[in-house]
Wavefront OBJ file of the C-alpha trace (Angstrom):
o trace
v 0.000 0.000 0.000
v 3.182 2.325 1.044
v 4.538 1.687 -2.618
v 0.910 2.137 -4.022
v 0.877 5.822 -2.103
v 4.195 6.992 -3.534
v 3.227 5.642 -6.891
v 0.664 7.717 -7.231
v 2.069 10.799 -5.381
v 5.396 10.592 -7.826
v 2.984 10.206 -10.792
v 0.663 13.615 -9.781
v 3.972 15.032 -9.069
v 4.801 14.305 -12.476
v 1.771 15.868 -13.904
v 1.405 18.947 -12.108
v 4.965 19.470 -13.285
v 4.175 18.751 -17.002
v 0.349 21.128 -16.914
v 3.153 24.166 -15.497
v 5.592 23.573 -18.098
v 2.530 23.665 -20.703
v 0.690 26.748 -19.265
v 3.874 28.699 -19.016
v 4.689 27.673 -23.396
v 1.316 28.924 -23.979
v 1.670 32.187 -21.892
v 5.301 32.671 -23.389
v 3.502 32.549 -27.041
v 0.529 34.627 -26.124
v 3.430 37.682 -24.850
v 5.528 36.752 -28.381
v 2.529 36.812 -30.722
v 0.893 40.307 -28.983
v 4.101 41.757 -29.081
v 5.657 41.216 -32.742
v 2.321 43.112 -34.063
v 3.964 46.251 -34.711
v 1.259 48.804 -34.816
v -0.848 46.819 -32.783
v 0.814 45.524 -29.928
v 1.308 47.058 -26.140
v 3.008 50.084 -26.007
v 7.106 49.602 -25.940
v 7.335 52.598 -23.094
v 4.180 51.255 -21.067
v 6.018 48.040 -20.741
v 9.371 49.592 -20.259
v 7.724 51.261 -16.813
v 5.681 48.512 -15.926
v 6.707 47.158 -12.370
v 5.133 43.427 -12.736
v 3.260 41.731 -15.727
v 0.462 39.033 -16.017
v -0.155 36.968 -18.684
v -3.089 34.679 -18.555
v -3.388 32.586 -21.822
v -7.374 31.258 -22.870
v -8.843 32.768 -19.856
v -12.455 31.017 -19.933
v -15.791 34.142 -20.812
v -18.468 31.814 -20.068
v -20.596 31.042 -17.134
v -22.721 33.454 -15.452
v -22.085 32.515 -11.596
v -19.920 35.053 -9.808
v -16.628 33.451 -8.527
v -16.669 30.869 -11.190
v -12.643 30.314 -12.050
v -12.441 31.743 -15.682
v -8.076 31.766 -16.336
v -4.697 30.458 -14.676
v -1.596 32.321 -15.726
v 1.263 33.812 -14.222
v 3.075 37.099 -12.603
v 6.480 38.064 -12.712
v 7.987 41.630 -11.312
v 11.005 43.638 -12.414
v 14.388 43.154 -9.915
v 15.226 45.509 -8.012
v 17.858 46.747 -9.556
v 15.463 47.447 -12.701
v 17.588 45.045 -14.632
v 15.903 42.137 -15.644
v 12.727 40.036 -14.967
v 12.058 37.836 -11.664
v 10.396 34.425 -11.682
v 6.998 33.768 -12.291
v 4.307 33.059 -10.071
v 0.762 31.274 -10.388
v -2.247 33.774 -10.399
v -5.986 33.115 -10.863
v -8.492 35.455 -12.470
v -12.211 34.932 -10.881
v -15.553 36.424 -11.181
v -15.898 40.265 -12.915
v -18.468 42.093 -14.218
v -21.388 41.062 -16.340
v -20.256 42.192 -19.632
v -16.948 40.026 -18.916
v -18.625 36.907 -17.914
v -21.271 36.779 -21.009
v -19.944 35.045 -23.728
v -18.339 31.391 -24.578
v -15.555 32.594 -26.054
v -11.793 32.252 -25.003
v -9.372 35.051 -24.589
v -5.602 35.718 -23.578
v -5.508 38.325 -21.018
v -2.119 40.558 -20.667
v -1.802 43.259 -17.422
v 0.664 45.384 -16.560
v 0.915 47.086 -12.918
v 2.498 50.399 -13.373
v 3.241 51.954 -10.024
v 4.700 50.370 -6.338
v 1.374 50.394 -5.283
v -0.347 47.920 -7.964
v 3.137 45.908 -7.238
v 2.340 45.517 -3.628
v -1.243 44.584 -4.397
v 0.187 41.768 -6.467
v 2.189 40.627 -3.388
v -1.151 39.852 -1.625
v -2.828 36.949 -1.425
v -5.722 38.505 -3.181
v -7.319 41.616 -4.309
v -9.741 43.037 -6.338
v -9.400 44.719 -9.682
v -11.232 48.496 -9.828
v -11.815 47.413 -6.338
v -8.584 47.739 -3.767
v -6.643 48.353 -7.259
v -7.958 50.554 -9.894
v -7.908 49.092 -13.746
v -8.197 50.591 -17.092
v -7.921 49.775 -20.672
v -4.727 49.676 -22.058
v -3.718 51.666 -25.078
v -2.438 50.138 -27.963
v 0.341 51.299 -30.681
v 4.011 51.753 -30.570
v 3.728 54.981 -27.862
v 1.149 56.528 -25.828
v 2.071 60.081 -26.408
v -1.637 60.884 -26.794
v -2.943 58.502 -24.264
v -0.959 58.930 -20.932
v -4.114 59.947 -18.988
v -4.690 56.226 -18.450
v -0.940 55.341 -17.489
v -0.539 58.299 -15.077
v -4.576 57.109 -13.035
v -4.595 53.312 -13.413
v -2.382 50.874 -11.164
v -3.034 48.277 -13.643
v -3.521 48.372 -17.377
v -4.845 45.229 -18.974
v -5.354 43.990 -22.703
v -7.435 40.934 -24.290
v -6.837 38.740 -27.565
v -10.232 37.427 -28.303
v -10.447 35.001 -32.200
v -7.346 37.329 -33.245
v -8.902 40.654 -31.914
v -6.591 42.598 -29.448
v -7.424 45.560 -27.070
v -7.343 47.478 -23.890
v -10.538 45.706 -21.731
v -10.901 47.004 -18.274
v -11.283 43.798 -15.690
v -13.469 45.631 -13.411
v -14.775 43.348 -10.168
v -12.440 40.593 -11.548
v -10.660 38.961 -8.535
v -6.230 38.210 -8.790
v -5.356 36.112 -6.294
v -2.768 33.349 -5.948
v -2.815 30.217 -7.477
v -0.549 28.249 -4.604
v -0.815 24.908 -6.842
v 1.286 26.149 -9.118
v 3.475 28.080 -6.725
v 4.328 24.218 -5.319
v 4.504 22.233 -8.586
v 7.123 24.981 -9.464
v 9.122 25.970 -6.243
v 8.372 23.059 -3.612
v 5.797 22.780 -0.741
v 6.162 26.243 1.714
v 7.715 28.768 -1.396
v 6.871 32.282 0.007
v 5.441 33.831 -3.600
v 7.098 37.103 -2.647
v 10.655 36.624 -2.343
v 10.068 34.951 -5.961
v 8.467 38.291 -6.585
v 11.258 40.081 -5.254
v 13.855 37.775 -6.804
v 15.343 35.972 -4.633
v 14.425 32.490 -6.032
v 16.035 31.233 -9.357
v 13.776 30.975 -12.309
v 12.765 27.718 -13.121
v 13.780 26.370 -16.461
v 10.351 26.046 -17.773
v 9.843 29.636 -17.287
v 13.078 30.684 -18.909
v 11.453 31.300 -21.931
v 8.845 33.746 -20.345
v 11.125 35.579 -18.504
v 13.495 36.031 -21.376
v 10.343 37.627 -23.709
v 10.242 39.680 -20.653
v 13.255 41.324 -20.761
v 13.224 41.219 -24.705
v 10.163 43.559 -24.901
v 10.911 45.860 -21.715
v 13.501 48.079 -21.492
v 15.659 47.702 -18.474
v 13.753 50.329 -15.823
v 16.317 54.109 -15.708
v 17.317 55.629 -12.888
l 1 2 3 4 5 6 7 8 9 10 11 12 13 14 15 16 17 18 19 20 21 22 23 24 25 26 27 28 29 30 31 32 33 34 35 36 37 38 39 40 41 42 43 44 45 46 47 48 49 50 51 52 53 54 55 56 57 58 59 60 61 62 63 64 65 66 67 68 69 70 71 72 73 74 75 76 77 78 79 80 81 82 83 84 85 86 87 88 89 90 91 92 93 94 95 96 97 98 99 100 101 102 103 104 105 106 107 108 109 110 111 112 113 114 115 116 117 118 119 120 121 122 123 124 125 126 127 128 129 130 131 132 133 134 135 136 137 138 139 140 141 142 143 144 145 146 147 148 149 150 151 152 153 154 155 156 157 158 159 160 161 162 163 164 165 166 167 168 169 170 171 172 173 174 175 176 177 178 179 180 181 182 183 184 185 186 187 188 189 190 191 192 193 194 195 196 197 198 199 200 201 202 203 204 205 206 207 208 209 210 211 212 213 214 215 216 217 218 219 220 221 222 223
């Protein structure tokens, strides 16, 4: 029975391991494809000043019962420094308004927190967006010369790809919180989700390839 036990543990083990390694490909070619559309894509200097991304690839629309889990993705911050990307963590995107739970539709969800503030929000357990952290639509183009009004009010700025369709949505009443499952399947039982946050855990190889888009489509932060 003791052998039976372990079997099975080593073989969960296994597959948690494998879903990550998956969900982390899919969120590294959601951030590549978004942001190799030119014209189209998230502003260069709104990600050079962003302080932590999300990327949450297929993020379920349907369902119309508040609290319902609708997307699993990931968080990672800048170092401290400014120089570089840390390692990801597992988020969860739950519940929102009406308008963003109609619908059966599946889309990729990008956010970017642009101040301290939004970055110690994302250090929480859980909080709520337009709620404890205030969310707009992100802008989209190569700059946001005309458009800073958002950048300079929201903590967070968030995007959606929706059957090749991408734009600024604004996640209001949508809950972030932390998805400890995958914190474990990629860190070990007991990782503390902010000192990988703050960079003081190595990045995993699974999420090298995040992590290196990352730093490919954000300037390092200036003094």
């Amino acid at each position: 029975m003791k052998k039976f036990l372990l079997a099975v543990l080593a073989a969960s083990t296994v597959w948690a391991g494998e879903a990550e390694d998956k969900r982390l490909q899919e969120a590294s070619t959601v951030l590549g494809e978004i942001m190799s559309t030119g014209d189209k894509a998230i502003p260069q200097d709104l990600f050079s000043k962003a302080q932590c991304a999300v990327i949450v690839p297929a993020m379920k629309k349907g369902g119309f019962i508040l609290g319902a889990k609708y997307g699993r993705g990931f968080a990672a911050c800048r170092e401290a420094d400014g120089k570089g990307w840390t390692a990801p963590v597992g988020v969860r995107v739950e519940g929102g308004s009406v308008g963003f739970q109609i619908g059966g539709a599946e889309s990729d969800v990008i956010m970017l927190v642009m101040s301290q503030k939004g970055m110690e929000r994302l250090l929480a357990s859980k909080f709520t967006l337009g709620g404890e952290a205030t969310v707009a639509a992100g802008p989209v183009g190569r700059d946001t010369t005309a458009q800073t009004d958002a950048s300079m009010r929201a903590e967070i700025l968030s995007w959606s790809r929706s059957r090749g369709v991408f734009g600024g949505i604004a996640l209001q009443g949508a809950t972030l919180r932390a998805d400890e499952d995958v914190d474990t399947a990629l860190y070990g039982s007991g990782v503390d989700r902010k000192s990988v946050l703050q960079g003081k855990k190595p990045v995993p190889p699974a999420a090298k390839g995040l992590v290196d888009l990352l730093n490919k489509y954000s300037a390092y932060k200036g003094n």
